[in-house]
C-alpha positions as CSV (number, residue, x, y, z in Angstrom):
1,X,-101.3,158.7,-88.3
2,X,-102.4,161.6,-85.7
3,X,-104.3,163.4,-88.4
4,X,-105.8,159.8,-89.5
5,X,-107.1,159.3,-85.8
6,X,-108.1,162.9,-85.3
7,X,-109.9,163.1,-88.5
8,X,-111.7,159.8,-87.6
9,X,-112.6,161.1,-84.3
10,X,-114.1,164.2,-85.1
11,X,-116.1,161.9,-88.1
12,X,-117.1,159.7,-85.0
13,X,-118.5,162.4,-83.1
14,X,-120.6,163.2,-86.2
15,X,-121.6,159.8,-86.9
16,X,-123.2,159.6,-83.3
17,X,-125.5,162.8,-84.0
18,X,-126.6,161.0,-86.8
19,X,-124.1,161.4,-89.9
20,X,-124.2,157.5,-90.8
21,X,-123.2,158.3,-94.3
22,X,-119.8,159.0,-92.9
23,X,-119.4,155.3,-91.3
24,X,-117.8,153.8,-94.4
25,X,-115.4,156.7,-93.9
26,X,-114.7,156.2,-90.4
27,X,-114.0,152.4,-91.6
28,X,-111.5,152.9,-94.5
29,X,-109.6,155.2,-91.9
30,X,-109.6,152.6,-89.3
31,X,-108.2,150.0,-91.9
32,X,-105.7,152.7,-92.5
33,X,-104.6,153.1,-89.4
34,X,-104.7,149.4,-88.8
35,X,-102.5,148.6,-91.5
36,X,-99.9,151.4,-91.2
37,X,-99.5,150.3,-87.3
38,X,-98.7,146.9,-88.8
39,X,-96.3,148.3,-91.4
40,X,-94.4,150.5,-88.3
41,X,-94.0,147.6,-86.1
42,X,-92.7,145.4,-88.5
43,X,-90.2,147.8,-89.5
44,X,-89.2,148.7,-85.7
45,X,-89.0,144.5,-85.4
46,X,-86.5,144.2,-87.9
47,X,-84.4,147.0,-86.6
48,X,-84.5,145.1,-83.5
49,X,-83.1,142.2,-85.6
50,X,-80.7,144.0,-87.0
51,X,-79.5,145.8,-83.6
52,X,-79.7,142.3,-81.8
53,X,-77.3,141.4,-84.5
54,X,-74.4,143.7,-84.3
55,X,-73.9,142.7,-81.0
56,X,-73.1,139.2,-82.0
57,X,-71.1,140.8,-85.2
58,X,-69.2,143.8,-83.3
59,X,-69.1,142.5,-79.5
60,X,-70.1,145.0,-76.8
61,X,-68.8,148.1,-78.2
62,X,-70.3,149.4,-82.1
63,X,-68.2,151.2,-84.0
64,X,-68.9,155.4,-84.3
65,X,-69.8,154.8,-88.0
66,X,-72.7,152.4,-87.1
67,X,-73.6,154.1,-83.7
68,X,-74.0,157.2,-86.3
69,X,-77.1,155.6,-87.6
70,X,-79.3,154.5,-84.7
71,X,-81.3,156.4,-82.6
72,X,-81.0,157.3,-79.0
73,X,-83.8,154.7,-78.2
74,X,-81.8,152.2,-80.2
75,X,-78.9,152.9,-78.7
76,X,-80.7,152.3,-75.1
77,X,-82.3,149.1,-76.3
78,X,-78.1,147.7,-77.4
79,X,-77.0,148.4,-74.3
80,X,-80.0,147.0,-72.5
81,X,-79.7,143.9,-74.5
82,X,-76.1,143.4,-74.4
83,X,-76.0,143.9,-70.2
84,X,-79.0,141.1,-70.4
85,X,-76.9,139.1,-72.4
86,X,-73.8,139.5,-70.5
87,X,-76.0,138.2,-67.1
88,X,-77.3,135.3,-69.0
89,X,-73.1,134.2,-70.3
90,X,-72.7,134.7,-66.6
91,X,-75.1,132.4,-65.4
92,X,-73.6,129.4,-67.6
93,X,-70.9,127.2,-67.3
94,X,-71.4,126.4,-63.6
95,X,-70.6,129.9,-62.3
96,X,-67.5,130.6,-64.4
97,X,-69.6,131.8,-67.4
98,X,-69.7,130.8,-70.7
99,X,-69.1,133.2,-73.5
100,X,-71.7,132.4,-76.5
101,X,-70.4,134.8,-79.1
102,X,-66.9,133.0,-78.7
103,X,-67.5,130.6,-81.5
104,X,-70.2,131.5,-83.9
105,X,-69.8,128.4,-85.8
106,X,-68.8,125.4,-84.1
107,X,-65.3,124.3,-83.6
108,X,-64.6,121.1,-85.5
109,X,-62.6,119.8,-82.2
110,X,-62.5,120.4,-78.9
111,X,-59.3,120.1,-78.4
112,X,-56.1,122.0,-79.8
113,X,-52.5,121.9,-80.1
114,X,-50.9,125.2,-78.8
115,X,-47.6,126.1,-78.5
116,X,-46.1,128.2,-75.8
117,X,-44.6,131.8,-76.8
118,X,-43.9,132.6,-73.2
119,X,-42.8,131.1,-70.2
120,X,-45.9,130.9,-68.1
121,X,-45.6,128.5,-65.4
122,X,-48.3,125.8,-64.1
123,X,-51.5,125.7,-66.0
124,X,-54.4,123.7,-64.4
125,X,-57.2,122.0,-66.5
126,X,-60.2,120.8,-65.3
127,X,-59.3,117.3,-64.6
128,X,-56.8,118.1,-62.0
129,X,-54.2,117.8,-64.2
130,X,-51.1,120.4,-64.1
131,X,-49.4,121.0,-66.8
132,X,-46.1,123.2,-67.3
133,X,-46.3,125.5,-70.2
134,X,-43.0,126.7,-70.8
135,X,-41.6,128.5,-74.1
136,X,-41.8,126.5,-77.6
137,X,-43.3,123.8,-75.9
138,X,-46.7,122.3,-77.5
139,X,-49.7,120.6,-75.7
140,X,-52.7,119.4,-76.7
141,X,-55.1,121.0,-74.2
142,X,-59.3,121.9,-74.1
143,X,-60.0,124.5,-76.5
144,X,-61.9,126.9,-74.0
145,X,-59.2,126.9,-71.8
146,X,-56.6,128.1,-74.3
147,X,-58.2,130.9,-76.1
148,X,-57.7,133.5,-73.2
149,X,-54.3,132.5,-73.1
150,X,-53.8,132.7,-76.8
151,X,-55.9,136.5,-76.7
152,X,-53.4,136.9,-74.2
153,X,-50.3,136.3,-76.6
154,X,-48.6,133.5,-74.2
155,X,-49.7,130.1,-76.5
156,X,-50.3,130.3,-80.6
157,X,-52.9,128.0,-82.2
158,X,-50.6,125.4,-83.9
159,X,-52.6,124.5,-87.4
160,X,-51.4,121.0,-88.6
């Protein structure tokens, strides 16, 4: 595309000192350039896409293999986009956050039975309610409360 534009340049130059024959020239080039600037951004737009995409598929961390392939610009743009994204889960969810990439689909209830693997003492909900989760005991509680506990190892999802 530089040779393109320099090419057309120089043609332009000569085209003011009175070259006109070289003005359908100078426009083919110009489409040329038009149309491959097109082409480039829509290709760098999909990347995008695609980059904006693995951090809903991987989390915040890409694996080396996939890392591998992108750019150091892509790579700047990830991280950009997944500390803006990380501000935005913070400001949901009335200051305690919300994590969007928890569920990608939605959860057919919001509630769930658990059952304790651990003693873990008092757990509060957000009614007020306190409820004693001791081991091989099961409770129906809010979904969004649970699953950190249930990363954590201390209740298991009980499928009925």
């Amino acid at each position: 595309m530089k040779a393109l534009y320099e090419h057309n340049q120089t043609d332009v130059n000569e085209a003011k000192s009175g070259h006109s024959e070289l003005i359908p020239t100078i426009k083919f080039r110009h489409c040329s350039l038009l149309r491959n600037r097109r082409c480039i951004v829509a290709y760098l737009y999909d990347r995008l896409l695609r980059i904006r995409a693995l951090r809903w598929e991987y989390g915040s961390v890409l694996p080396n293999a996939v890392r591998f392939h992108m750019s150091t610009d892509e790579v700047v743009w990830f991280n950009q986009y997944k500390k803006s994204l990380a501000t935005y889960m913070r400001s949901l969810g009335g200051g305690d956050g919300l994590d969007l990439t928890q569920d990608i689909q939605p959860p057919k209830s919001l509630y769930i039975e658990v059952r304790c693997l651990k003693d873990y003492g008092e757990f509060e909900i957000d009614d007020g309610t306190t409820i004693l989760l001791k081991k091989n005991s099961q409770h129906f509680l809010p979904r969004w409360k649970c699953e950190q506990l249930i990363r954590q190892g201390i209740l298991e999802h009980v499928l009925s």
